[in-house]
N, C-alpha and C positions, 0 to 999 in steps of 0.2 A: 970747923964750924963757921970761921968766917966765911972762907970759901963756899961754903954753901948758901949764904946770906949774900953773896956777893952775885954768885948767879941766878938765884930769885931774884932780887932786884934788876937783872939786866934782862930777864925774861920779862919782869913785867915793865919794864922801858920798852922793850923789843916790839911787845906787844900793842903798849898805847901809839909807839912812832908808829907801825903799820895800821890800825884805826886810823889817825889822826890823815897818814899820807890818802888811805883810801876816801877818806870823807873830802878831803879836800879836792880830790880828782875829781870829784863830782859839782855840776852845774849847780846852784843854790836853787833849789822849787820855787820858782815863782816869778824867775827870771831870764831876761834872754841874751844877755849878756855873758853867761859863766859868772857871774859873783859868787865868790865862795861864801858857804856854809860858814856859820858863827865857829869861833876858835874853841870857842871853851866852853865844853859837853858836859853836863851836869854829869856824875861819877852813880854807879850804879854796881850793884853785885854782878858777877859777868857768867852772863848764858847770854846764847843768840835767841832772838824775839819769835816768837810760837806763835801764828796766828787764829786766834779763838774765832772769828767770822772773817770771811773771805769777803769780794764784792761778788754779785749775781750779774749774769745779764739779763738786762730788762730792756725793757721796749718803749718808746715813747706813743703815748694816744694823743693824739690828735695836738694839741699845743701845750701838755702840760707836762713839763721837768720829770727827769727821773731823779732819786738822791740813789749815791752808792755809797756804802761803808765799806769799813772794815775794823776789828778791832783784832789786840795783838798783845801779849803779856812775856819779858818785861821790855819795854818798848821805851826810849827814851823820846821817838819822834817816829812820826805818822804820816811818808807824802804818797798824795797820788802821782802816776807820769802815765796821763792819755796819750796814743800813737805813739811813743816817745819819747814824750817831751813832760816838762814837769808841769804839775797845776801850781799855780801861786797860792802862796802861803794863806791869804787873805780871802782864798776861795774854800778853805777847809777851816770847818766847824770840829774844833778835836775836846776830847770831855778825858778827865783822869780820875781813876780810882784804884783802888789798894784790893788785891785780892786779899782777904781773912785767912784764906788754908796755906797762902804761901808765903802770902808778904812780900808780894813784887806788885811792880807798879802795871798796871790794866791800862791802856790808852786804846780809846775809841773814836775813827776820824770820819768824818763827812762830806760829802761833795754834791752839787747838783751839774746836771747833765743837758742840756735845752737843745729844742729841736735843731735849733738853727744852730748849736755846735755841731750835729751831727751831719746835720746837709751841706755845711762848710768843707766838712770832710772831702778829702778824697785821694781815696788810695786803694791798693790790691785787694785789703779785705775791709770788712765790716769795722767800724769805730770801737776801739775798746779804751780800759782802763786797767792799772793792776794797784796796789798798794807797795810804796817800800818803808819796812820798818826797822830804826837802828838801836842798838845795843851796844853792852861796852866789849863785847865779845864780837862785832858784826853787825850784818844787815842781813837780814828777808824779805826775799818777795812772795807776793798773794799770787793767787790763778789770773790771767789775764779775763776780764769780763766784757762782754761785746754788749755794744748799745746798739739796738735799731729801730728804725720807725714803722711802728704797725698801723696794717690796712687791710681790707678787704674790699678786693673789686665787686661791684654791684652786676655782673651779668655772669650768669653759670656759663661755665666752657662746656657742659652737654647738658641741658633739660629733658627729665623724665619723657618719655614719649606714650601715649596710651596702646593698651591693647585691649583686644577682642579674642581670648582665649577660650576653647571648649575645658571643661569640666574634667579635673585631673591632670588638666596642661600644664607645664612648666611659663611661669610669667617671670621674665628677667627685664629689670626696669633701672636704665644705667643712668649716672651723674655723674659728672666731675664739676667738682665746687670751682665759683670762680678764685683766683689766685689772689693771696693772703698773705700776711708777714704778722706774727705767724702762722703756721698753714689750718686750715679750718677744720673745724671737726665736722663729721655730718650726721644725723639724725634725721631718720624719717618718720612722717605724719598720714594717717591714714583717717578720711574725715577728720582732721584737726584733732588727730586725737595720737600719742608719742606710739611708735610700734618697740614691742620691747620683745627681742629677738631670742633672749634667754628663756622668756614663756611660753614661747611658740616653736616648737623642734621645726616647725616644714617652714618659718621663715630663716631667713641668713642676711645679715645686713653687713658681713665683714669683709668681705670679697670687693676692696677699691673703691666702697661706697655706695657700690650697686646694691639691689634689693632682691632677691631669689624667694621665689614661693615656688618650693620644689612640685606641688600638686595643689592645683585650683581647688578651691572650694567658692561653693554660691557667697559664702561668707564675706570671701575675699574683694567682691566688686565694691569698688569705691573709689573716691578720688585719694591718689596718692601725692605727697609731696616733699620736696626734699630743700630739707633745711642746713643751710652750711651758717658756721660761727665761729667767731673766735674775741679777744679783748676788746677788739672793734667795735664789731657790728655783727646783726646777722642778718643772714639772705634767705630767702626762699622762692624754689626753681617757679618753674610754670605747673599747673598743676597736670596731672595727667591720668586720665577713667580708664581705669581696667573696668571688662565686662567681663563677668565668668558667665557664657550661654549654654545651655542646651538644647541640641536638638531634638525636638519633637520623637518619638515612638509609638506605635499603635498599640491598642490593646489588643485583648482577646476578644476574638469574636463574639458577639453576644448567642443565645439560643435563635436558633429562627423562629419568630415569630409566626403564632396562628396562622389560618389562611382567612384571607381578608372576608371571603364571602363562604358565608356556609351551605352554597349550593353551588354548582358548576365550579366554571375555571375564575383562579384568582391569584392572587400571588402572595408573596410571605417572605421576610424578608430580614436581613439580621445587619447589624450594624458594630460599629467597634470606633472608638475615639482615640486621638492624639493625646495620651495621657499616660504614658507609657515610657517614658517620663510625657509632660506637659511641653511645650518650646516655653523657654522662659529667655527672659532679658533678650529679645530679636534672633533667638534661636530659630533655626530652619524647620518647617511648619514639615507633616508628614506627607510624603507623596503617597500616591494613590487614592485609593474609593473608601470613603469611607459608612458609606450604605452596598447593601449587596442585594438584590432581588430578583427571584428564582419563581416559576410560576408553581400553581397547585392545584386541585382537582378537590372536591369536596361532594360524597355522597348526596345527591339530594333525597329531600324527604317523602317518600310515596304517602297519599294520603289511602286511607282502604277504600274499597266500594262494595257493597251489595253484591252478590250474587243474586240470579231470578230466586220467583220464590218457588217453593218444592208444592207437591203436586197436595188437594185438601187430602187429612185424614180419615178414617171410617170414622163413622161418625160415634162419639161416645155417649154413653147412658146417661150423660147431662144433658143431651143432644147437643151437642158440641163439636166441631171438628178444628183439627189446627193442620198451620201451613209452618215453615219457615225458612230460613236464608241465614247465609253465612257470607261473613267479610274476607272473603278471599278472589276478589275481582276487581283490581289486585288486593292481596292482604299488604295493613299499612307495614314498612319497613323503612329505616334508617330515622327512627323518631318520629314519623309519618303520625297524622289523628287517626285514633278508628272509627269505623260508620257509627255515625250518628241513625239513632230512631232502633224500631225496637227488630231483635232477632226471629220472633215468632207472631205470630198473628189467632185468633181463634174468633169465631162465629156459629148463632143458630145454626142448626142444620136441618129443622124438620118443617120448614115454613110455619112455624105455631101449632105444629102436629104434636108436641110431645106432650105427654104422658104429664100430668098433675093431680096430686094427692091420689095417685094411680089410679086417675080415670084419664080417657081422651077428652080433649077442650070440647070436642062437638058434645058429650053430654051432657055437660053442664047447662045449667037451663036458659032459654035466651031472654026472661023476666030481670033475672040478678045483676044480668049486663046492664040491661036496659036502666034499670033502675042506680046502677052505680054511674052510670055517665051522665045520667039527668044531676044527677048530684056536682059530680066537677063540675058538670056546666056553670050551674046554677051559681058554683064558689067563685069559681073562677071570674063569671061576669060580675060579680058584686066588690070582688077585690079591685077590680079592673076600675070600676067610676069611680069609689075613693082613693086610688091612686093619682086620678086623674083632673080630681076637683083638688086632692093637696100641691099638687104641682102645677095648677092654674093660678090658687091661691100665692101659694110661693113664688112663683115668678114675677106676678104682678106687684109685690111689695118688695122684691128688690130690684124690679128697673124702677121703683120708684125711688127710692135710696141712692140709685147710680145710676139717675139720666144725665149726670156733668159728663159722664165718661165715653159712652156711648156703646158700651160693652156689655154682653150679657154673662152674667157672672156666677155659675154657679157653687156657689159654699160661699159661707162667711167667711172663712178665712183669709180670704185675699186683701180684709181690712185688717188683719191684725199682724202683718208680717211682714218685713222691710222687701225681703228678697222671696219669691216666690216661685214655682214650677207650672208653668201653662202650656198649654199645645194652640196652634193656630191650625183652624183646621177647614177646609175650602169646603163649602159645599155641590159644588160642581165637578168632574172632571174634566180636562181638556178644554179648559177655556182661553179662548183665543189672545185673550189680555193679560197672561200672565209674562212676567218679567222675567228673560232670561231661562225658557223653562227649558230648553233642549242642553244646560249645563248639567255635568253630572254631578251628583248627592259628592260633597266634601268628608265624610267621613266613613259612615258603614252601610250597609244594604239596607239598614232599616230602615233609611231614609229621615233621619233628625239629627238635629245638633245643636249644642250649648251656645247661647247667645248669640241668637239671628239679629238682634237690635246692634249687630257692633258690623259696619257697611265694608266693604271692601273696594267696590268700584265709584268713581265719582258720581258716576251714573244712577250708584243706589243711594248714596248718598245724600245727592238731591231730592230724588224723590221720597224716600224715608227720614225725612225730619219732622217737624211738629204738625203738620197736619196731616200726613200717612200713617208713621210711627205711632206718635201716640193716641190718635184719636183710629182707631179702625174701622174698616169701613163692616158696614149692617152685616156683611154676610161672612164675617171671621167671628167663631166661638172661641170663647178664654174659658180654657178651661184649669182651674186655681187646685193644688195638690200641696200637701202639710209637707214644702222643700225649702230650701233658702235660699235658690238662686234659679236665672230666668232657664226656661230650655223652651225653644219651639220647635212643634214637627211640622217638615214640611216634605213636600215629594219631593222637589227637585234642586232648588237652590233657596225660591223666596216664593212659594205658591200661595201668595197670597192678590186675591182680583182686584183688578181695578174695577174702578166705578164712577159713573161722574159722578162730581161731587158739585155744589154750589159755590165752594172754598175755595181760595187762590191756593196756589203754591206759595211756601216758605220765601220772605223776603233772605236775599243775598244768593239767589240763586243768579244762572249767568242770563245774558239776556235772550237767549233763545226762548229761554223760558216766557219771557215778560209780551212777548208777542203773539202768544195763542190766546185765545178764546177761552174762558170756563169754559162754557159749552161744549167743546171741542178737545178734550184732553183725549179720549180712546184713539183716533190715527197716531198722534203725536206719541203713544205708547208703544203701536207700535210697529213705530221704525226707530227707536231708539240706537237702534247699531247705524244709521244713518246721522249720527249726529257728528262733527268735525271736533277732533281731541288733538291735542299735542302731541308729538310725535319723535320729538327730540331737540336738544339745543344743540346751538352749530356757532363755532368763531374761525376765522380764517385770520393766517398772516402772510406775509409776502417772505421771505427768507433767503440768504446768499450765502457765497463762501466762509462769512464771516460765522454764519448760524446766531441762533436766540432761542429764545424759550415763549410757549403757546399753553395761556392759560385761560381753564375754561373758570370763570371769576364764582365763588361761592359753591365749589363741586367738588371741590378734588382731585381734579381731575385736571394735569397738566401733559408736557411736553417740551425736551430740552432738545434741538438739532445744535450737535455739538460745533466746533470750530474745524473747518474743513468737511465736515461730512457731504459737504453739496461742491461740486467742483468749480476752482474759478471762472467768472465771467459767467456763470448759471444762476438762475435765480428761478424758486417754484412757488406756488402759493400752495400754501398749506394748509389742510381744513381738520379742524376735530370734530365730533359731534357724539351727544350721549343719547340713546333711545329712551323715550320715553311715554314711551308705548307698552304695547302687550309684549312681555322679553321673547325671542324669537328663539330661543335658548331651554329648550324644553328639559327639564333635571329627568333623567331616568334614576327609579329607583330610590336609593336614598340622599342620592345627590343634590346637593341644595345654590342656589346662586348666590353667590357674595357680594356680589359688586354694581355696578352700573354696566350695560354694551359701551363700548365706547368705540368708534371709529375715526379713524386717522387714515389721512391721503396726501394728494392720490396715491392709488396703489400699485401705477405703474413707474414711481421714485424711485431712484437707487440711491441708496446711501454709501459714502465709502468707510463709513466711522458708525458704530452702532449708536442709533439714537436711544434717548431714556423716556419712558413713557409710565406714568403716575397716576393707578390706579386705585382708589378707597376703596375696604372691605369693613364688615360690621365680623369679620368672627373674631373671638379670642384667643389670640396665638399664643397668649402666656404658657400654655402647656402642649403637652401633645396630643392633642384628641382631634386633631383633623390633619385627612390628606387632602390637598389643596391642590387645584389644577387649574394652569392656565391654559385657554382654548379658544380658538380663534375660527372665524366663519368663514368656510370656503365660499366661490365663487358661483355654487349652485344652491349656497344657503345651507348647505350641514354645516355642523361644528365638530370639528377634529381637537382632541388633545395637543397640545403643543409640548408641554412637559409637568410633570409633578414638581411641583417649589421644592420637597425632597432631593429631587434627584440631582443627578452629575448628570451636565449637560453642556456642548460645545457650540451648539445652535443661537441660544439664549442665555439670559442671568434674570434671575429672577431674588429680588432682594426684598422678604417682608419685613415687614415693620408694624406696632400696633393695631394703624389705623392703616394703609398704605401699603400697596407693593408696587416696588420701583422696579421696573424690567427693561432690561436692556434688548434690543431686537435690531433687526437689518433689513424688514421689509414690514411694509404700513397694510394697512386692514382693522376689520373689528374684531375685538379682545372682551375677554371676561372673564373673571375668577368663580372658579365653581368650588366648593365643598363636600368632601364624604365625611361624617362623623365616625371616627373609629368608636369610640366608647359613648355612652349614656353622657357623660362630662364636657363634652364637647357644648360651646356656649355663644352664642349669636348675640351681638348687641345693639338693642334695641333705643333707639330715642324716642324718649313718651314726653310729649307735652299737651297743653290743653289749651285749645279756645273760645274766645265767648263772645256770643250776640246777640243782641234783641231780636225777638221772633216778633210776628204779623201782631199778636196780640202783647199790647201795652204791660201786662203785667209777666210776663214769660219770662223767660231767659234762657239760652241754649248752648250749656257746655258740650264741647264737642273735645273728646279723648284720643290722640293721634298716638297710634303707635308703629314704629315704619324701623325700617333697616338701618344703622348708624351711621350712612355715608350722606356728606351735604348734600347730594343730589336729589336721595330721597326725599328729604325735608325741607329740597326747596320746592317740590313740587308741590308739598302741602302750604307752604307761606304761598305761593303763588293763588294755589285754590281759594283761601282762604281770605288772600287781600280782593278778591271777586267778592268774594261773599260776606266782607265786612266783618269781619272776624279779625279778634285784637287777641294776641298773645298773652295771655295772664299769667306766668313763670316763666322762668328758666327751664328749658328743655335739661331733661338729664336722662343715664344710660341704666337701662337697665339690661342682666346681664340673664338670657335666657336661652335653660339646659336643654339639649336633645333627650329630655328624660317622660318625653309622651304627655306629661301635666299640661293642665291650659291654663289660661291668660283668663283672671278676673278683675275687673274693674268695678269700683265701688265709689261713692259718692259718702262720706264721713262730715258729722259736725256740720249741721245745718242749723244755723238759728234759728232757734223754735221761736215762734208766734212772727216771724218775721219772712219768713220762706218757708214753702212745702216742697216734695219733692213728689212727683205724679204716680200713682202706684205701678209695681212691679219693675221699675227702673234705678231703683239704689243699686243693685249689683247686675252687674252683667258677666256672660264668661263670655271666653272667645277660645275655640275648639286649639288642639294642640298644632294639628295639620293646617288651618291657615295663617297662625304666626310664622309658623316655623318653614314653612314655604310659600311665603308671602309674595315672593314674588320683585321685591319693593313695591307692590302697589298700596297705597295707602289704606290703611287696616283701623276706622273709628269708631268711639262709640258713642253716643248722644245722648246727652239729659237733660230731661226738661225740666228749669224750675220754676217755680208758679209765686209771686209776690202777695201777703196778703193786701196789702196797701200800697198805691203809687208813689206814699212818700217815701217809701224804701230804695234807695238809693246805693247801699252801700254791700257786696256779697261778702260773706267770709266762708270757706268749707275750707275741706283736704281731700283728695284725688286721691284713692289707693290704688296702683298697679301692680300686682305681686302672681308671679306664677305657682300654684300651688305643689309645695316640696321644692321652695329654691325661691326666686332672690325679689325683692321687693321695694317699689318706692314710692314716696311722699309727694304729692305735687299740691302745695299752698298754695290757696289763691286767696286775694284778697283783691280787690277791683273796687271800683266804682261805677254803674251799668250808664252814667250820663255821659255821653261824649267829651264835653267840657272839663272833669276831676279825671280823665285815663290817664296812666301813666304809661308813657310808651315803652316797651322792651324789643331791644334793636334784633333785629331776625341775625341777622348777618355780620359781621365784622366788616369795617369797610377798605381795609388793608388788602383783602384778597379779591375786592371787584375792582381795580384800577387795572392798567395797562396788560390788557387780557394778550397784545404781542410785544414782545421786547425784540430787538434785534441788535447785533452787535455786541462790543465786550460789556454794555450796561446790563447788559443781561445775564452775566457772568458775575459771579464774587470772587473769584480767582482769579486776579489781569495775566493777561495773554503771557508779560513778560517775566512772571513768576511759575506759571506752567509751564513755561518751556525748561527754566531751569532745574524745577522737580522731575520733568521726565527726562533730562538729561541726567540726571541722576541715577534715580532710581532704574532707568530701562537698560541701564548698562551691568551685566554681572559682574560680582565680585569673588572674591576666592571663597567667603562666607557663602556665599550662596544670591538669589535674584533678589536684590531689592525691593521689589515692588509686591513682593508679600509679605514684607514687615509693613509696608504702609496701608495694605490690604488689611491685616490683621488690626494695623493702631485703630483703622478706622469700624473694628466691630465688621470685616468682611472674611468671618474663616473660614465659608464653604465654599465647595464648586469654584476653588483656584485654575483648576483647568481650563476653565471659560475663557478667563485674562491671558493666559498662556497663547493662545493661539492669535490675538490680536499684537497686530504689530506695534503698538506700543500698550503695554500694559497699564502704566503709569495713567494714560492720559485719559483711557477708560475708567480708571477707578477712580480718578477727578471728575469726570461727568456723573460717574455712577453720584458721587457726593453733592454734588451740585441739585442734582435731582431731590435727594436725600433731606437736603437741609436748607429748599427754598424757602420755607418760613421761619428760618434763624434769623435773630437779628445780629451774631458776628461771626467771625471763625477762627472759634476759641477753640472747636474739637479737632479740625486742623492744623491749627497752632503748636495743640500740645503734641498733637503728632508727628509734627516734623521735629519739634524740640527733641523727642526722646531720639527718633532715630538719626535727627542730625548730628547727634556730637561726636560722631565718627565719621563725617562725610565733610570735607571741607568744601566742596563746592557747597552748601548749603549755608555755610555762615554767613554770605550776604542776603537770607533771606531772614530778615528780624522780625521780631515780633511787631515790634511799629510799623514796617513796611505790608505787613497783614491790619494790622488796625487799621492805617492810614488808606487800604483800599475797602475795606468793609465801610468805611464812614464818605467814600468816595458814590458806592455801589448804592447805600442807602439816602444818599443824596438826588443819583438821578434817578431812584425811582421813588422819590418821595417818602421815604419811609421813615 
C-alpha cells in the first residue's frame, strides 16, 4: 500500500518536473530576450487544452486591422506566435469562463493584425499566426492562419470583344478578370441586366469565366459585360455588341400579274420580296431581281359592222315591203360592241296605190280632199299667229327684266337657281373670228363639255374675263335648262364670235393689250398665235473639279455635279432650263406627264462620276397605282423611254420620293417623268389656290380659281401671270388629291354675304371636264367669278372656295380680304430659302466635308467577310432597290452620298446620316473618329455659308 502511494506521488512529481522543464524551455510571449514564463502555474485538473475556435485567415482591406481569435477549453493560458516568434502579452485581449456541462475553465484570446505588420513581413510564404495553449497535462497548437493584403487590379487581363454572328452561330465571348488577392469572382451582364446561366440551358458561364451561347438567337444581341469582384472592389470589362444578323431570303414569286394592256402587246409581270426571312440587324440584303417581266398579247375587241342591206321584199298586203342586214362584217368578237341602229328596214310599196276601206285612192272623190286640207290650212294658219304674238309678247317682257345682262333668256328659271345648264350656241358657221377653232372637241363627238367658263390657255384667259365671259356678245343664245351646274356646247374648243365691242378689255391684262385700239380688236384676234409667250426658265453656273450644285430657285428643280465628276484643270458652264411652253412631250394613250421638261447641258459633257438631277412630280406614290417612266428627248426631237422607276437597271438610278425623283445619270439632255395609271386609284396632286382683282368696273371683283399640277414650277407660272395682272393671293395654296376615276372637277363659290355681294348669274358652280384636269398638261387650268358689290362702301369680302372632284377628295379655300389696296394682307408666294444662291460651287455646296467622305468610302467600299458594306449604308438610308446600279460604280459609297446630298438639299442637319453611321459604325473602327459633333459642327458650318 505504501509502495503504491509512494509511486503515485513520484509520477505525479515526474510529471509536473517535465511541464515545468517544458515551459521554461520556452521564450516568455512578449519578449525578445528569452525571459522565462512565470514559475508558478495556477493548478488545474489535467487534460491537454481542446481547441473550441481556431484562427481563420483573413485578409486586410485597404488600412483596416484584422482581429484573430482563438478559444481553447481547459486552458490555463492563451499565446499567439506570428512567423515564429511570440506576440507580447500586452497585445492579447484574453476573456475566461467556466463551461456548465464540464466545469473546466474556457479561455478565449484576441489579437489585432495591421497592414503594416504584414508588409514589414518578409519571408518564403505568406504572414501567418497559430495559437499555443497550456494545461497541466501539456500544450496545443491551433492551425497556422495566413494574413494577406487584398486588391483587385483595375484593368481586365482580356476584355470581352464584340461579335457579328448569323442566327444559330455559336458566340464565345472570353475574359480573364484582372489579378486579385483574393481571386475574383466573375459574373456577367447583359444590358445591365445579371445573366443567370441555370435558366438558360444554351448559355454556359462556367468554362474560365468565358460566356458560351451555344446557338444565337435574335434574343441574344445586346451589349455584354463582364464583371469581376471580390472583398475589394469591383471591375467591369469594356463593353462589347453581339449582333445576331440575318441574311436576307426571297419569297415566293408572286402570280404574274394581268396584261397591262387589254389590247395588243403588253407586258405582265410578277414580283417577290426579301422577306424570307427579312435582313435584319445589317444582315446581307438578297441578291438578284427582285421584279420579273415577260411580255403578253391580249385579244383585241373587234367591233361588229352591217352587212349591205338584202334585196326589197314582195311587197305585202299592207303594201309594205322589207329589207334587212346582219352584223357579220365582221360579227363583233373578243367583247367587241354590236352594230348599232336597226337590223330591218320596211316602206310603202305602191306609191299611194293601195287599196283603202277596199276601194283604190283614185275613187275616192277629189271634193273630200279638197275640203279636208282647206280645213288644216285654215288650223294650221291660225295656230301659227298666236304662237307668234305669245312669243313676241314674251320676249319683249323679259329683255325688259334682263337688259343688265345682255342675254336673251329663255325660261324663268335661270332666276331661281344658283347653278344652271345652258348651251352657247353661234349663229353663223365658219366665221373667221373664232378663237382657236382648228383645235379638237376635248371630250366626245358630240362636240360639248362641262364648264367652258374654267380657261386653260393664258390666251383665253385674258380674253374671257369680265367683259367676254360675262357679259356675251348679242349673237350667243343662253339657253337655261331645270340642271344645277354650268355646261356649254360648242363645236370646237370655244365657238363663241367676236365682235367689236365699245368696251375695253379687262384691266391686268399684259400690255400688248393696252395698245390696240377699241376699234381695232378683229386683226388682233386674229393672229393671236403671233403673240411672244414664255418659253422656259434658264440658270447657268460655271463648275470645276471640285463640282457644286445648280438650282433652279422656287421649281424644284436642281442639280448636284459631284466631286471629281469633271476632270482636273477643266471647267464647263453648265445650264438648266425648264419649258414652259407647249410640252413637246405628247402622252399616247393613257399616259399622263408628271413633271416639268427640264433640260441640262451641254450635252456634249462627260462626266466621270454620275451626276444627280431633281426632278418634282404631282403623282402620289404612296401606293401602287402607277408605272412611272423616265424619258428623255432624243436629238431629232422624239422621246424614248429611258427606264421604268420599277425596274432593275445599270444605266441609271432613279430614286422617288413624295414630291421629287432624284436620278442619278452620266450624260445631260432633256428629262421628264411620265405616268401610266394602273388602276382607277391612281391620284394626281393638284395645288388649287385663288386670286382676286378689281375688274374695269368700280363695284366688281374677280376671283379667279387656279388649279395646276403640284410642282413649283407650275405655280410659279401662275404667280408670275398673275403679279402682271394685279392679282393678290387670298389663301394658302393647298393639295388636292385627284383619282384617275373619269369624275370632274367642280368649282363653286359658297357663303356670300347677302345684302352685301351678289354673285352674277349661272357662275356659282362651274365644272371642269375629267380629261382636261387629268391631262393638263401643267398648263394653267382657271375658273373666274364675277362678284358684283351692292355699295362702294363695301370694302371687306368673306366666302369659301369649294374644289372637290365628284366621287373623291375635296377642299376648302377661305378667303377673307379686303378689295382696298391699303388693309391687303400679303401672302408670301414662295419661300425665300430656296431663291438665293441658284449656283454653289465647291465643298459649300456640300454638307458632307470632303474630309469625312473620304473616310466613309474608305470604309464602307472595302469588303468584309459579312458581306459589302455599302449596302448596309444603302439600306440605313431607305435605299433597298436596284443595288445593282451602285455595284457597277467604282466606288459605291461615294454615289450613295451624292445620291443623299441630292435627297436631303432642304434639310436643315444630318441627323438621318448621323443615325446611320451610328448603327452601322459600332463594328467598324475606322469610323469612330467620325462623331456626332464632328457632323453637327459641319451642318452649322454648311448652313452658315449659304445663309441658312
Amino acid at each position: 500500500m505504501i509502495l503504491v502511494l509512494v509511486k503515485a506521488l513520484s509520477d505525479v512529481c515526474a510529471g509536473t518536473s517535465g511541464f515545468l522543464l517544458d515551459f521554461s524551455s520556452q521564450t516568455s510571449p512578449g519578449t525578445d530576450n528569452g525571459e522565462a514564463l512565470p514559475e508558478s502555474i495556477p493548478s488545474a485538473p489535467g487534460t491537454l487544452p481542446h481547441f473550441i475556435e481556431e484562427p481563420d485567415d483573413a485578409y486586410i482591406i485597404k488600412s483596416n486591422p484584422i482581429a484573430l481569435r482563438c478559444k481553447a477549453r481547459p486552458a490555463m493560458q492563451i499565446f499567439f506566435k506570428c512567423n515564429g516568434e511570440w506576440v507580447h502579452q500586452n497585445e492579447h485581449v484574453s476573456e475566461e469562463s467556466l463551461d456548465e456541462s464540464s466545469g473546466l475553465k474556457v479561455r478565449e484570446v484576441f489579437i489585432n493584425v495591421t497592414r503594416q505588420q504584414v508588409e514589414d513581413f518578409h519571408g518564403p510564404e505568406d504572414y501567418w499566426c497559430q495559437c499555443v495553449a497550456w494545461s497541466h497535462l501539456g500544450t496545443s497548437k491551433s492551425r497556422k492562419a495566413s494574413v494577406r493584403i487584398a486588391y483587385l487590379r483595375k484593368n481586365f487581363e482580356q476584355d470581352p470583344q464584340g461579335r457579328e454572328v448569323p442566327i444559330e452561330g455559336m458566340i464565345v465571348l472570353h475574359c480573364r478578370p484582372p489579378e486579385g488577392v483574393p481571386a475574383a469572382e466573375v459574373e456577367w451582364l447583359k444590358n445591365e441586366e445579371p445573366i443567370d446561366s441555370e435558366q438558360d440551358e444554351n448559355i454556359d458561364t462556367r468554362a474560365d469565366h468565358n460566356l458560351i451561347i451555344r446557338q444565337a438567337r435574335l434574343s441574344d444581341s445586346g451589349n455584354y459585360t463582364c464583371m469581376a469582384a471580390n472583398i475589394v472592389a469591383k471591375r467591369r470589362s469594356l463593353s462589347a455588341t453581339v449582333v445576331v444578323y440575318v441574311n436576307g431570303g426571297w419569297s415566293s414569286w408572286t402570280e404574274w400579274s394581268a396584261c397591262n394592256v387589254r389590247c395588243g402587246r403588253g407586258w405582265q409581270k410578277r414580283s417577290r420580296t426579301c422577306t424570307n426571312p427579312a435582313p435584319l440587324n445589317g444582315g446581307a440584303f438578297c441578291e438578284g431581281m427582285s421584279v420579273q417581266k415577260i411580255t403578253c398579247t391580249s385579244l383585241c375587241p373587234v367591233d361588229g359592222s352591217w352587212e349591205v342591206w338584202s334585196e326589197w321584199s314582195v311587197c305585202s298586203p299592207e303594201c309594205e315591203h322589207l329589207r334587212i342586214r346582219e352584223c357579220t362584217a365582221p360579227p363583233p368578237r373578243n367583247g367587241g360592241k354590236f352594230c348599232e341602229g336597226l337590223s330591218q328596214e320596211s316602206e310603202n310599196c305602191t306609191d299611194g296605190l293601195c287599196i283603202l276601206d277596199k276601194k283604190p285612192l283614185h275613187e275616192i272623190k277629189p271634193q273630200s280632199i279638197e275640203n279636208a286640207s282647206d280645213i288644216a290650212l285654215y288650223s294650221g294658219l291660225g295656230a301659227a299667229v298666236v304662237a307668234v304674238a305669245v312669243l313676241v309678247i314674251g320676249v319683249t317682257l323679259y329683255r325688259r327684266s334682263q337688259s343688265d345682262y345682255g342675254v336673251d333668256v329663255i325660261d324663268s328659271s335661270a332666276l331661281t337657281g344658283g347653278f344652271q345648264t345652258f348651251n352657247f350656241k353661234t349663229v353663223r358657221q365658219g366665221n373667221s373670228l373664232l378663237l382657236n377653232s382648228a383645235m379638237q372637241p376635248d371630250l366626245t363627238v358630240s362636240r360639248t363639255y362641262s364648264g367652258p367658263i374654267c380657261l386653260q390657255d393664258p390666251l383665253d384667259k385674258e380674253l374671257m374675263t369680265e367683259s367676254s365671259l360675262f357679259n356675251p356678245l348679242s349673237d350667243i343664245k343662253v339657253k337655261v335648262q331645270s340642271s344645277f351646274m354650268v355646261s356649254l356646247g360648242v363645236s370646237e374648243r370655244a365657238e363663241y364670235h367676236g365682235k367689236n365691242h365699245s368696251r375695253t378689255f379687262p384691266h391686268g391684262n399684259n400690255h400688248s393689250f393696252s395698245t390696240m385700239h377699241p376699234r381695232n380688236k378683229t386683226p388682233y384676234i386674229q393672229n393671236l398665235s403671233s403673240l411672244p409667250t414664255r418659253t422656259e426658265l434658264r440658270t447657268t453656273g460655271v463648275f470645276g473639279h471640285l463640282g457644286g450644285r445648280l438650282v433652279m430657285p422656287n421649281t424644284g428643280v436642281s442639280l448636284l455635279i459631284p466631286h471629281g465628276a469633271i476632270p482636273e484643270e477643266n471647267s464647263w458652264e453648265i445650264y438648266m432650263s425648264i419649258n414652259q411652253g407647249e410640252p413637246s412631250l405628247q402622252s399616247d394613250g393613257s399616259e399622263v406627264l408628271l413633271s416639268p421638261e427640264v433640260t441640262c447641258g451641254p450635252p456634249d459633257m462627260i462626266v466621270t462620276t454620275p451626276f444627280a438631277l431633281t426632278i418634282p412630280h404631282c403623282a402620289d406614290v404612296s401606293s401602287e397605282h402607277w408605272n412611272i417612266h423616265l424619258k428623255k428627248r432624243t436629238q431629232q426631237g422624239k422621246w424614248e423611254e429611258v427606264m421604268s422607276v420599277e425596274d432593275e437597271s445599270t444605266s441609271c438610278y432613279c430614286l422617288l420620293d413624295p414630291f421629287a425623283c432624284h436620278v442619278l445619270l452620266d450624260s445631260f439632255g432633256t428629262y421628264a417623268l411620265t405616268g401610266e395609271p394602273i388602276t382607277d386609284c391612281a391620284v394626281k396632286q393638284l395645288k388649287v389656290a385663288v386670286f382676286g382683282c378689281m375688274s374695269c368696273n368700280s363695284l366688281d371683283y374677280n376671283l379667279r380659281v387656279y388649279c395646276v399640277d403640284n410642282t413649283p414650277c407650275a405655280f410659279q407660272e401662275v404667280v408670275s401671270d398673275e403679279r402682271h395682272q394685279g392679282g393678290q393671293l387670298l389663301e394658302e395654296p393647298k393639295l388636292l388629291h385627284f383619282k384617275g376615276n373619269t369624275f370632274s372637277l367642280q368649282i363653286s363659290v359658297l357663303d356670300i354675304p347677302p345684302f352685301l355681294w351678289r354673285i352674277k348669274p349661272f357662275t356659282a358652280c362651274q365644272e371642269v371636264p375629267f380629261s382636261r384636269v387629268w391631262c393638263s398638261n401643267r398648263q394653267p387650268l382657271h375658273c373666274a367669278f364675277s362678284l358684283e358689290r351692292y355699295t362702294p362702301t363695301t370694302t371687306q369680302l368673306s366666302c369659301k372656295i369649294c374644289i372637290r372632284q365628284l366621287k373623291g377628295h375635296e377642299q376648302i379655300l377661305q378667303v377673307q380680304t379686303s378689295i382696298l389696296e391699303s388693309e391687303r394682307e400679303t401672302i408670301t408666294f414662295f419661300a425665300q430659302e430656296d431663291s438665293t444662291f441658284p449656283a454653289q460651287t465647291g465643298p459649300k455646296a456640300f454638307k458632307i466635308p470632303y474630309s469625312i467622305r473620304q473616310r466613309i468610302c474608305a470604309t464602307f467600299d472595302t469588303p468584309n467577310a459579312k458581306g459589302k458594306d455599302w449596302q448596309m449604308l444603302a439600306q440605313k438610308n431607305s435605299i433597298n432597290r436596284n443595288l445593282s446600279y451602285f455595284a457597277t460604280q467604282s466606288s459605291p459609297s461615294a454615289v450613295i452620298l451624292n445620291l443623299w446630298e441630292a435627297r436631303h438639299q432642304h434639310d436643315g442637319d444630318l441627323d438621318s446620316l448621323a443615325c446611320a453611321l451610328e448603327e452601322i459604325g459600332r463594328t467598324h473602327t475606322k469610323l469612330s473618329n467620325i462623331s456626332e459633333s464632328q457632323l453637327d459642327e459641319a451642318d452649322f458650318n454648311y448652313s452658315r455659308q449659304n445663309g441658312l
